[in-house]
C-alpha positions as CSV (number, residue, x, y, z in Angstrom):
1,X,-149.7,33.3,39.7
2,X,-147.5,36.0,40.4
3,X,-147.9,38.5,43.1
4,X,-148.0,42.2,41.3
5,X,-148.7,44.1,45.0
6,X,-148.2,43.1,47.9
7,X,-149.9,45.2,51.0
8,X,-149.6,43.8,54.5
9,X,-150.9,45.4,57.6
10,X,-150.9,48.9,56.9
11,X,-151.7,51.4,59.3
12,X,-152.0,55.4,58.5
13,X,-153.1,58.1,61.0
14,X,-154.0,61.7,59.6
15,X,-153.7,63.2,63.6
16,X,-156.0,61.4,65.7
17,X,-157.6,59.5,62.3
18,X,-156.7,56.1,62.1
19,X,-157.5,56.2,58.3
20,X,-155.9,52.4,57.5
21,X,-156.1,50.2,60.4
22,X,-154.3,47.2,59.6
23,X,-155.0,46.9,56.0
24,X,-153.8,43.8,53.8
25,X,-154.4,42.9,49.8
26,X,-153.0,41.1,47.5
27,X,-153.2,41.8,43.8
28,X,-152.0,38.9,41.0
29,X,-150.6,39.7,38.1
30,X,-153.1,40.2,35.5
31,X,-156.0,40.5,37.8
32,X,-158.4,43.4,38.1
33,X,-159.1,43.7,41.6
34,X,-161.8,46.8,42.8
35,X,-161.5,48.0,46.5
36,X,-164.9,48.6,47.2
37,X,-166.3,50.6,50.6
38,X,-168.1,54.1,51.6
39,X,-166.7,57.3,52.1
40,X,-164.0,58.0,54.0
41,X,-163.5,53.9,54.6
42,X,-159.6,55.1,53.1
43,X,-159.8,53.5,49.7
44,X,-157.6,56.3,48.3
45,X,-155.3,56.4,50.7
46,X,-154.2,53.2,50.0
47,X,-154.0,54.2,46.4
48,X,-151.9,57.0,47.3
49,X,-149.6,54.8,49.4
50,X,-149.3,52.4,46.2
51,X,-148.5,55.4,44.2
52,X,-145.9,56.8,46.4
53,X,-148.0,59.6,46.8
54,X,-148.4,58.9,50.6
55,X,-146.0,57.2,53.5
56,X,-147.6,54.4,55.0
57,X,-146.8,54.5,59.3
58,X,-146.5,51.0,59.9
59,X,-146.8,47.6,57.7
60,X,-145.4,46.9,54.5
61,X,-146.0,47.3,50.6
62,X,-144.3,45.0,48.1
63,X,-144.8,46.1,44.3
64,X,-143.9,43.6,41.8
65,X,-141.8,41.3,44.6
66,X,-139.8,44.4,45.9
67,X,-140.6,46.8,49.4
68,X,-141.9,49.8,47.7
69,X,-139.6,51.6,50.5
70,X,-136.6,50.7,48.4
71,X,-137.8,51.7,45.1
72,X,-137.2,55.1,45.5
73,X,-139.1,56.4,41.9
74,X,-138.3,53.6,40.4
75,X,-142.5,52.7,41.7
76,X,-143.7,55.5,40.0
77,X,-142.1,53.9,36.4
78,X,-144.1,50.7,37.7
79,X,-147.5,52.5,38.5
80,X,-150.0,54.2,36.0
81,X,-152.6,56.0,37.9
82,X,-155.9,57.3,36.4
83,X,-158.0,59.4,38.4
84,X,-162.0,60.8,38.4
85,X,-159.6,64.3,38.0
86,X,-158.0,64.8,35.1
87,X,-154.3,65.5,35.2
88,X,-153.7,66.7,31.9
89,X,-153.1,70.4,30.2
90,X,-156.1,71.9,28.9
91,X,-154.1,74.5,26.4
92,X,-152.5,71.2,25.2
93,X,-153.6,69.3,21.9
94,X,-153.9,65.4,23.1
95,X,-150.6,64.3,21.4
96,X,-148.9,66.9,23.0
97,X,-150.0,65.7,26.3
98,X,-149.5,62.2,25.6
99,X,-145.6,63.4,24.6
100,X,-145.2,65.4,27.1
101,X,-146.1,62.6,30.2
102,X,-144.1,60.5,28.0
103,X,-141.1,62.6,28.2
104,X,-141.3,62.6,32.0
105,X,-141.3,59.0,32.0
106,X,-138.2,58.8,30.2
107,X,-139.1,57.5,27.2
108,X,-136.5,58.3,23.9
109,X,-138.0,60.1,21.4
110,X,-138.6,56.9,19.2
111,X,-140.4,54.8,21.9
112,X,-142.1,58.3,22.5
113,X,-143.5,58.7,19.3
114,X,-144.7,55.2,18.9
115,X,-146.5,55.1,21.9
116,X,-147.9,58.5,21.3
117,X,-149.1,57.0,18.0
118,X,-150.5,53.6,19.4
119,X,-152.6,55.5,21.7
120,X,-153.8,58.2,20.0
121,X,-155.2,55.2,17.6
122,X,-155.8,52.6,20.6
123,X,-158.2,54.9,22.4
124,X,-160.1,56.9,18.9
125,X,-158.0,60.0,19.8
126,X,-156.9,60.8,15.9
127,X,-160.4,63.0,14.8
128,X,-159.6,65.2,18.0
129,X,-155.8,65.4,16.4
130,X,-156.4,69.7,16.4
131,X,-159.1,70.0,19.1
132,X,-157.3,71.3,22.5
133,X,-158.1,69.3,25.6
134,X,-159.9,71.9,27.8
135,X,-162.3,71.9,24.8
136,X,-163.1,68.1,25.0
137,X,-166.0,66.6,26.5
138,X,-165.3,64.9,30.3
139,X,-165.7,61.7,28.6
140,X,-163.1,62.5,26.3
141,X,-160.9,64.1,28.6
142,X,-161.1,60.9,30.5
143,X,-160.3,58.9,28.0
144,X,-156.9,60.8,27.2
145,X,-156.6,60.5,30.8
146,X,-156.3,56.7,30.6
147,X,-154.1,56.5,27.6
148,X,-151.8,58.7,29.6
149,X,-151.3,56.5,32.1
150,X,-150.8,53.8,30.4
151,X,-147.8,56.1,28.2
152,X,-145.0,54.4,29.7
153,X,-146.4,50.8,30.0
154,X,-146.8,50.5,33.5
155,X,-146.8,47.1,34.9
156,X,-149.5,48.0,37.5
157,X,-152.3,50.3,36.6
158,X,-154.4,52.2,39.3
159,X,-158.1,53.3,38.7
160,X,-159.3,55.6,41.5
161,X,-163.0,56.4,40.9
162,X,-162.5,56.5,37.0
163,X,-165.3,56.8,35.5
164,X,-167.2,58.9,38.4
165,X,-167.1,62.6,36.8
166,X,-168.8,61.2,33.0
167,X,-172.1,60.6,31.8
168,X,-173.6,57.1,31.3
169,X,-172.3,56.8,27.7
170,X,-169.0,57.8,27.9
171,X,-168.9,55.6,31.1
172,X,-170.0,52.2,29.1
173,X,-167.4,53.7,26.5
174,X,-164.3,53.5,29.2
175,X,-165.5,49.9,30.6
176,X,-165.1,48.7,27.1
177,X,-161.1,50.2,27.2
178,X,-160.9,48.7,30.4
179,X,-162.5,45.3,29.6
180,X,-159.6,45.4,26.7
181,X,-157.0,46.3,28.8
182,X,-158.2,43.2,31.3
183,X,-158.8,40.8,28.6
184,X,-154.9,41.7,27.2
185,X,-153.2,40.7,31.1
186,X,-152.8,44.2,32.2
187,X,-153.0,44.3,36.2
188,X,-155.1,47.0,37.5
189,X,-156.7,48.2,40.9
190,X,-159.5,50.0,40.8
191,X,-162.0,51.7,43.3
192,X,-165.4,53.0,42.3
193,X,-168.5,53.5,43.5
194,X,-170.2,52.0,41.1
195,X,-171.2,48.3,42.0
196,X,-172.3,47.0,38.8
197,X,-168.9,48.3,37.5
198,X,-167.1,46.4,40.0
199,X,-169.2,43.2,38.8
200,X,-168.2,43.5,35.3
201,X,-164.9,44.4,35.4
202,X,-163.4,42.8,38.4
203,X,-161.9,39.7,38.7
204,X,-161.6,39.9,42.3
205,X,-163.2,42.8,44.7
206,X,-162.1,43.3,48.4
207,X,-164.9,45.0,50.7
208,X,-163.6,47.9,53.0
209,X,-164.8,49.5,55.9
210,X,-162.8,51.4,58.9
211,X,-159.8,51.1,57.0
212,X,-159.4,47.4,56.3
213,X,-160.9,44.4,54.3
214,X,-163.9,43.2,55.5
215,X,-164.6,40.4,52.9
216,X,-162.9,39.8,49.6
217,X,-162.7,37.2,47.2
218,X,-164.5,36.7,43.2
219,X,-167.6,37.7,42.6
220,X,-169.3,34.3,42.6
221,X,-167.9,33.9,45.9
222,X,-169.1,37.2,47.4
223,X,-172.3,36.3,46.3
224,X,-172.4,33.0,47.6
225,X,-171.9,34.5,51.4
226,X,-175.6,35.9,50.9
227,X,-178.0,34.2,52.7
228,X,-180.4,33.9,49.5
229,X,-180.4,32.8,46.0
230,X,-183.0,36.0,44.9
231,X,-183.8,38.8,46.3
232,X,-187.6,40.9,46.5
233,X,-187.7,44.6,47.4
234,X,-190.7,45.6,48.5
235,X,-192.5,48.7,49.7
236,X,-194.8,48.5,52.6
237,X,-196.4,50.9,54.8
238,X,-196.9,47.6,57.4
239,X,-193.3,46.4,57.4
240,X,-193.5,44.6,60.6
241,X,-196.3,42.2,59.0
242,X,-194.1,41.9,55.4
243,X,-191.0,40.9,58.3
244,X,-193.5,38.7,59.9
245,X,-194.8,36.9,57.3
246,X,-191.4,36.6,55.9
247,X,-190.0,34.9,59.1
248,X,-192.6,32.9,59.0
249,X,-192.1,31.7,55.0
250,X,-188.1,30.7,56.1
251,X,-186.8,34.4,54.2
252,X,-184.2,36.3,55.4
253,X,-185.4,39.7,56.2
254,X,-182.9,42.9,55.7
255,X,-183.9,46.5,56.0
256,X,-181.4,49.3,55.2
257,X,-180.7,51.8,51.9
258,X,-184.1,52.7,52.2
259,X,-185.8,49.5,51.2
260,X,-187.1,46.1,52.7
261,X,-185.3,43.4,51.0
262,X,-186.1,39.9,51.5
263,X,-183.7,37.2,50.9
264,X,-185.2,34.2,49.2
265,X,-183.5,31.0,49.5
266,X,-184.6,29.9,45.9
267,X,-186.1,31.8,43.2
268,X,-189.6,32.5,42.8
269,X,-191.9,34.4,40.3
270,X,-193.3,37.4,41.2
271,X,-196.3,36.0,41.5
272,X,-195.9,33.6,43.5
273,X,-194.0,36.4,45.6
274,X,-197.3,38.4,46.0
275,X,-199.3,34.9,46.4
276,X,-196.8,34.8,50.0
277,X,-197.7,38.6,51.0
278,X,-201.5,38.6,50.2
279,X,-203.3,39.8,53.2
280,X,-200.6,42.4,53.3
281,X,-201.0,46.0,51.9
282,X,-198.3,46.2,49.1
283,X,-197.4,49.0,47.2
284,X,-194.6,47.5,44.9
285,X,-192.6,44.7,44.9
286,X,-189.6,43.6,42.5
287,X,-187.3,40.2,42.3
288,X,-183.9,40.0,40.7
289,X,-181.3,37.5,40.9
290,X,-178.5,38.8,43.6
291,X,-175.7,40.9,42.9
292,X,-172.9,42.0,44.0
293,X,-175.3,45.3,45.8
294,X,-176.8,42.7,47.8
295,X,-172.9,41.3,49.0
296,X,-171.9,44.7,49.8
297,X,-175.4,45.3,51.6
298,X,-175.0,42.4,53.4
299,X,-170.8,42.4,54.1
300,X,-170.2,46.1,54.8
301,X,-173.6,48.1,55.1
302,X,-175.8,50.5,53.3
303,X,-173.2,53.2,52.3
304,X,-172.1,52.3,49.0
């Protein structure tokens, strides 16, 4: 594979801050790679770095085999960015924002047009042809959003938080556009907050915390780091004896996020769950397969 960005040892201070503290990734062409971490762990600011939004104090940042510190705004040609805050211009139809962008890209007025057109069609933008953009829905507005940054073909595309700010429909409705966008080879880095959209979407997801990566690699392999194959959440008001009796049946006890969760090293039925604890006062108890939750749980803490 081919290396799309390149970011070695990165270190940013804002004053006494030390917001990045050494951070490195590397994104493949045609991957989708999420950057996954809590608040303030300085997930944006290496999307801001990336976009040349930002200087970096010390390290390095290739973009598609070239120091970003030479490419002068020839990055920001390279580099779509989509935000949770839409950049666009209310008192604007959607063409005329999608020609408009496209015009400070540089396109000439036929590439212009054709994109405009492939867009407009790509992302079901046609029936809102007359509607002005501050009168769309968020979901709408978001899915302009992404068409605009993708006006000038961009041969990385950036996804901070994209899908934060809509409802759960319009939401499902923009992981399909991504998926596509995936599936046709585009490279993207994305950070959310959602987990289960970094488990659908990603091919690869690095873990953050105090501005660097604490785990990375696929899904599957995240996942296989858990001590567990299942996992049971259960609600107690005698957790010590639930932790006992766990220890004592070879689980893997974690408490954090609110909840007791119990690693199981092979799956088992809820009943047979239950069958373990009796003796114990229960109030609930659940068992699902792990996910990528339990990785970031386990890898970076309880602050998704």
């Amino acid at each position: 594979m081919t290396t799309a960005l390149q970011i070695n040892d990165v270190h940013k201070w804002f004053g006494n801050h030390h917001v990045l503290d050494g951070f490195s990734l590397r994104v493949e062409k045609g991957d989708v790679v999420g950057l996954l971490g809590p608040n303030g762990c300085g997930k944006s600011t290496v999307l801001k770095i990336v976009c040349k939004l930002l200087d970096l104090d010390a390290g390095q940042v290739r973009l598609m085999g070239e120091p970003l510190s030479e490419l002068g705004y020839r990055a920001r040609a390279l580099v779509g960015l989509c935000t949770q805050h839409c950049a666009l211009y209310p008192d604007l139809l959607p063409a005329e924002n999608l020609h408009f962008f496209a015009r400070l890209y540089g396109l000439s007025d036929r590439e212009r047009q054709q994109r405009v057109e492939e867009l407009m069609s790509s992302f079901a933008l046609e029936k809102f042809a007359t509607t002005r953009v501050g009168q769309l829905s968020g979901g709408w507005r978001q899915r302009l959003h992404l068409a605009v940054s993708l006006i000038h073909r961009p041969k990385l595309l950036v996804l901070d938080e994209p899908t934060a700010a809509v409802d759960l429909e319009a939401r499902m409705d923009l992981w399909r556009f991504i998926e596509g966008l995936r599936d046709s080879g585009t490279t993207i880095l994305l950070t959310s907050h959602h987990l289960a959209e970094a488990e659908r979407l990603c091919s690869r997801v690095a873990l953050m915390r105090n501005g660097k990566v604490v785990a990375e690699g696929s899904v599957p392999e995240l996942l296989a780091r858990i001590p567990g194959q299942a996992v049971a959440k259960v609600e107690s008001e005698d957790q010590q004896a639930i932790a006992q009796r766990s220890i004592d049946l070879g689980w893997t006890v974690r408490q954090g996020a609110g909840q007791m969760r119990l690693l199981l090293p092979h799956d088992l039925s809820l009943l047979e769950i239950v069958d373990a604890l009796r003796g114990i006062k229960v109030s609930a108890v659940s068992v699902q397969p792990v996910t990528l939750e339990d990785a970031y749980l386990e890898l970076v803490g309880d602050s998704p």
